[in-house]
N, C-alpha and C positions, 0 to 999 in steps of 0.2 A: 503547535497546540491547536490550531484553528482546526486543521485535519480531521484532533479527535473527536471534534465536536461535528463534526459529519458523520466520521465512523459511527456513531451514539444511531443514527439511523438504518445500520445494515443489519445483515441478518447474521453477519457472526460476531458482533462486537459482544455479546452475552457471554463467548466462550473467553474473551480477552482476561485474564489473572494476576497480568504482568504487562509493565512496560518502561521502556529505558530513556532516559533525553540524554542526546550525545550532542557537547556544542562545539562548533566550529567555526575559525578566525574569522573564514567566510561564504557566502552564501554559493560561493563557487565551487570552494573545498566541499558545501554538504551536501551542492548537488552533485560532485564526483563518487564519493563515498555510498551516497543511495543508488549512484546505478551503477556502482560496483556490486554492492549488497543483491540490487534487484538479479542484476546478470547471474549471479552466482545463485539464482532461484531459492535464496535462503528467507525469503518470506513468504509465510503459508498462504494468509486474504490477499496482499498487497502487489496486484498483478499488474499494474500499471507500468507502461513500457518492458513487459517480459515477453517471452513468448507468448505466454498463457492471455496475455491481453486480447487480441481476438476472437479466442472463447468466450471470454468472461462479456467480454461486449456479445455478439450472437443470444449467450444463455438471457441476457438483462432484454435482450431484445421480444425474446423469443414470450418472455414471462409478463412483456407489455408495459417493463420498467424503464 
């Protein structure tokens, strides 16, 4: 939950409509399961540890963020 109270600062959290809490036995299972998720590039903003994180880093850079 603390997350989304970060995401509240980006610039696509305006497009967000929807979202789900999946809970798990433990914090090990949920961080197996998120970079399953990630790996599987099934989250559109959420590029942290994907490929796409190196861009996203450059682009924030680039923009002086």
């Amino acid at each position: 939950m603390n997350r989304w109270l970060a995401y509240r600062e980006t610039s696509w959290w305006p497009e967000v409509d929807q979202y789900a809490v999946d809970w798990y036995p433990s914090r090990e299972k949920a961080r197996a399961v998120e970079k399953e998720f990630l790996a599987a590039d099934l989250a559109e903003c959420n590029v942290h540890s994907t490929p796409r994180h190196g861009d996203h880093q450059r682009r924030q850079r680039a923009a002086g963020r």
